[in-house]
N, C-alpha and C positions, 0 to 999 in steps of 0.2 A: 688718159694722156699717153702719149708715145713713151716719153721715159723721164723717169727722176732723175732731177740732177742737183745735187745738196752744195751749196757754196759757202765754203765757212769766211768768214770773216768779209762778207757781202754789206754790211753796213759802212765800212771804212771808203777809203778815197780809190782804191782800185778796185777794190770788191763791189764797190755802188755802182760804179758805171760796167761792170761783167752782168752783175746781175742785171740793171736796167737792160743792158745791149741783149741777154741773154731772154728776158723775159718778153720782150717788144717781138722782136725776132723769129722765137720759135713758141706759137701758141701753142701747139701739143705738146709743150716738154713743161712737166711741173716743176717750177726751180722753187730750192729750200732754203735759206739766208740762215745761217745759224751764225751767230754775232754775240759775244759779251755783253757789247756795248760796252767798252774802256772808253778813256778819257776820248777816243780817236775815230770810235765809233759811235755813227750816228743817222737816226731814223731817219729827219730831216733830208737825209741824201734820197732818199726813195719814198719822199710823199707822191711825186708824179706815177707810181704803180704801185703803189701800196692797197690798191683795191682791184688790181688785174685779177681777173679767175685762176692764170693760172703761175701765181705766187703765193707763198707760205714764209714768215716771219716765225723763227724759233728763239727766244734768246736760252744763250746759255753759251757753257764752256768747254771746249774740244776734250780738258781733260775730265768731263765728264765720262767716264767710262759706262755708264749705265745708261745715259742718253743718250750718245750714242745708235748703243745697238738698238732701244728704241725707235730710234728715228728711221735706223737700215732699213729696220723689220715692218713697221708701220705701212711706210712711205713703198717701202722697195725700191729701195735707192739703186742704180744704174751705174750713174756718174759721179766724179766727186773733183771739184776746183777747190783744190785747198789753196786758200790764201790770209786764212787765220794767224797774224803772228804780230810780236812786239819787233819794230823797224827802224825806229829812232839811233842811230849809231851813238848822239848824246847819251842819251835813257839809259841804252849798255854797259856804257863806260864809265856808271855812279850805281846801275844795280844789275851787273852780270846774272845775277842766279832765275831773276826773274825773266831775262832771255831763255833762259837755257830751260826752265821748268816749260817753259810755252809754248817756244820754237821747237825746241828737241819731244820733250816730253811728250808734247801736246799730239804733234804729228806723229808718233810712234801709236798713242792710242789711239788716234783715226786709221793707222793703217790697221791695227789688229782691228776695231772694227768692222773694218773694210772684210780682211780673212775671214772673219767669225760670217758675217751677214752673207758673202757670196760663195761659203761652202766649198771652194776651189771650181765652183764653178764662173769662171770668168767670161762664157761666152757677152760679147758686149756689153762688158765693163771695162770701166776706166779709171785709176786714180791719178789725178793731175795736179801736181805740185809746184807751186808760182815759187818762183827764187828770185835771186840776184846777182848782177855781175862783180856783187861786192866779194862772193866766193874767194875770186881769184884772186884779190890784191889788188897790186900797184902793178899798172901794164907802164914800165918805162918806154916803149916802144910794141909799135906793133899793136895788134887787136887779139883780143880776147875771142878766141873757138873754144866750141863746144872739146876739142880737145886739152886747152890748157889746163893744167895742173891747176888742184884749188890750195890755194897760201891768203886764207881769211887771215886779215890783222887785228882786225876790234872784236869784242865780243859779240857783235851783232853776227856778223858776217860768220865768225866760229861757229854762234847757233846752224846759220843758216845752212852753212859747207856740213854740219853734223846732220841735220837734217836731209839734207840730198842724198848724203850717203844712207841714209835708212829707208828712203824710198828708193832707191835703188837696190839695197839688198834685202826689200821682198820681192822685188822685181827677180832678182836672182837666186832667192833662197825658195820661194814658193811661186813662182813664175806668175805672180798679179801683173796685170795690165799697168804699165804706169808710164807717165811722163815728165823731164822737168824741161819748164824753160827759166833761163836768165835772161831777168831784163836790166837796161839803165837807167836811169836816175828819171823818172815820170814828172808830169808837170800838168797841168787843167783844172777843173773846176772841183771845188769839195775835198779839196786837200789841205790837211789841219795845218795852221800856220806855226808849227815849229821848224817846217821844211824852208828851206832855204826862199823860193819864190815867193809862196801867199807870206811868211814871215815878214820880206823887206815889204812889200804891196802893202798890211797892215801898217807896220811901223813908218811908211811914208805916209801913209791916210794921218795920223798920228803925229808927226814930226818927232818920233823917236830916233835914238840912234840904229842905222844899219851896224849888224856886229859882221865883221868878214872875219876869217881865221887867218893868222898868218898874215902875207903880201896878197891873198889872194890869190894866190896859182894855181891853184889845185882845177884840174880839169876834169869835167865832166862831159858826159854824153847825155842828153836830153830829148825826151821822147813825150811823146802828147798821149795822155792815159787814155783819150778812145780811139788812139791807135793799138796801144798797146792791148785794147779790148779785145778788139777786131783781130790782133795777132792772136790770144788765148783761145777764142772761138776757130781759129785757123788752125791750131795746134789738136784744140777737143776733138775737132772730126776730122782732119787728116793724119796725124802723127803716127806713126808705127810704134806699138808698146816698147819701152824700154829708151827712146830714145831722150835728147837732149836738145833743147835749140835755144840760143842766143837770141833774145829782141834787142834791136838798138835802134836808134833816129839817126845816127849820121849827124848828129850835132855836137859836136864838141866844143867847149870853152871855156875857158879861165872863169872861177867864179869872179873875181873884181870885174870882167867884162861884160857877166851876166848881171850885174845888180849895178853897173851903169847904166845898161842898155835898161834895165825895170825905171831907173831913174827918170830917164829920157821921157820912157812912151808916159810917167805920173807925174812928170812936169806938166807935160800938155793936156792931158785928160783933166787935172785937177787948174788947167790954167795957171799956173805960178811960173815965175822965173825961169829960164831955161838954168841950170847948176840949181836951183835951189836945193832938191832932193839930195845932190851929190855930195853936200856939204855933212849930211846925217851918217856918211858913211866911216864906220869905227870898225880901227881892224884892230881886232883881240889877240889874246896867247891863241896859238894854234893848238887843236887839243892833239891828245896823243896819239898814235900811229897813224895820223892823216895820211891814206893815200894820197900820191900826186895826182894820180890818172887813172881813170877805165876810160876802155873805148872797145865796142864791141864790131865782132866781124859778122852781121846777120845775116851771109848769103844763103845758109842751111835752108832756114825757114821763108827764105824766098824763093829757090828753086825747088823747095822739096812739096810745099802749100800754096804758092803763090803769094803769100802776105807782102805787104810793105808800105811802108809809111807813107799817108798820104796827106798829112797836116805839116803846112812850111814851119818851119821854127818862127819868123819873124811874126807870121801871121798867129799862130797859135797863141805865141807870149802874147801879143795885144788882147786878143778876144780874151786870153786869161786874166788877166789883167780886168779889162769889159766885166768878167762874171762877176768876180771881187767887189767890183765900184758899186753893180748894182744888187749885189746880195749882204748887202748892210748889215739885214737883222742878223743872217745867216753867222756871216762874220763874227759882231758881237756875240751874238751869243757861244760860239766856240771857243771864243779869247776870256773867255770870262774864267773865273777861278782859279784851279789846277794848271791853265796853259801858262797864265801869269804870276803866280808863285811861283811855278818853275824856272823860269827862262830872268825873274827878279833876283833870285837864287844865285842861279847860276853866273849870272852877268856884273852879280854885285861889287867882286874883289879885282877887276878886269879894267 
């Protein structure tokens, strides 16, 4: 093989579709999945190459310090897409510590890893660390550059703003190769329905209530996860060590306008009354430090790689939408359990 490239947290909903894009792609490159498997992650997303030559399924945990360097040494790791982390900004906000041991923790030991295995020898190596535009806060105006100051509000986003900075000061402290990008808020196929989309998509299959926070204001930017692939792959082999680049789609909206429009397109797919869906829509206590707004400025990663998004927002929400209706089993079987004690839980005094 040309070269290894080890992807943590490749069974989850952006991880599955890197790996897939990454494995279809570049047949000389041995790609590594090293996955927990938590409640979030899940093999199911990569039955379609789970018997490619040149894929390797590891399970296990980033703060494995021992596996790890197993694996560097093994394998001869090259590359590394870290995108191993707890994401849920809910999840954070009832158990902070387990953010911070995973997010922080976790990725401190993949970068010594990383030290230990490449000897200071960094010719073509890369450490690449997926982030968030959650870093920065609440953009009351304007868009969010790879220069804004980071003012994380939830625990989630704290993990993540602590984390950047640690990949950045090996970058600085011991001159490793390394990269981050921020992206916004993703949306497509094989993303666990605690997330705001496949969520209301179930709970409409269902005739549950939609929970909105708030009036619903809260604005988001929305981007289509194999866009955001095609950007990570754009970043792996073009990016200059040490830099930073911002993903966004250019789609911004009120969430009450995003889970009318979900309403609409599952009125019609499911055949029911036009409003029927809109009548399930329940707006809760807003939980705490809800940002109002991200909105990111990606022109970095479009002049500097060429990337840019090339899935409509309208068009992508239906086909997303499409996945859902016809991956039934899929569905049930990820709402089962743990996703629905949680969110019964949580929703109960509401």
């Amino acid at each position: 093989m040309k070269r290894t490239i080890l992807i943590t947290g490749g069974a989850g909903f952006i991880g599955s579709h890197v790996v897939r894009l990454f494995v279809k792609k570049y047949p000389d490159y041995l790609i590594l999945n090293l996955d927990k498997l938590t409640y979030a992650g899940n093999l199911e997303n990569l039955r379609d190459i789970e018997d490619r030559k040149n894929y390797r399924f590891i399970k296990g945990d980033i703060l494995d310090t021992e596996l790890l360097l197993r694996i560097f040494s093994e394998y001869q790791v090259s590359g590394v897409i870290h995108l191993a982390a707890e994401s849920h900004v809910d999840r954070s906000l009832h158990n902070p510590d387990e953010f911070a041991v995973t997010n922080i923790i976790g990725t401190i030991r993949l970068l010594k890893a990383a030290l230990t295995a490449w000897h200071n020898n960094f010719e073509g190596k890369l450490f690449y660390h997926i982030s968030t535009d959650e870093v920065y806060g609440s953009a009351e105006e304007g868009f969010f550059t790879e220069e804004t100051p980071l003012d994380p509000r939830s625990p989630y986003s704290a993990s993540k703003a602590s984390s950047d900075h640690f990949v950045r000061a090996f970058n600085n402290s011991y001159h490793m190769p390394t990269v981050i990008s921020r992206c916004s808020n993703n949306y497509g196929p094989y993303q666990f329905p605690e997330k705001l989309i496949p969520l209301v998509i179930n709970n409409i299959i269902h005739r549950k209530p939609l929970p909105v926070y708030g009036k619903g204001e809260n604005i988001r930017d929305w981007l289509h996860v194999e866009d955001h692939a095609k950007a990570i792959d754009a970043v792996f082999h073009k990016a200059k060590p040490g830099s930073v680049y911002n993903i966004g789609g250019n789609n911004e909206l009120k969430n009450i306008d995003l889970v009318k429009m979900l309403c609409r397109i599952m009125d019609k797919k499911l055949s029911r009354p036009e409003g029927e869906s809109a009548k399930l829509i329940t707006f809760v206590k807003d939980r705490p430090g809800h940002d109002l707004r991200y909105a990111i400025n990606p022109s970095k990663i479009i002049s500097e790689t060429g990337w840019r998004p090339e899935i409509e927002f309208s068009q992508g929400l239906e086909s997303t939408v499409d996945w859902y209706l016809t991956h039934a089993e899929w569905l049930a079987h990820v709402t089962s359990g743990e996703y629905l004690k949680y969110y019964e839980k949580m929703y109960a005094n509401r």
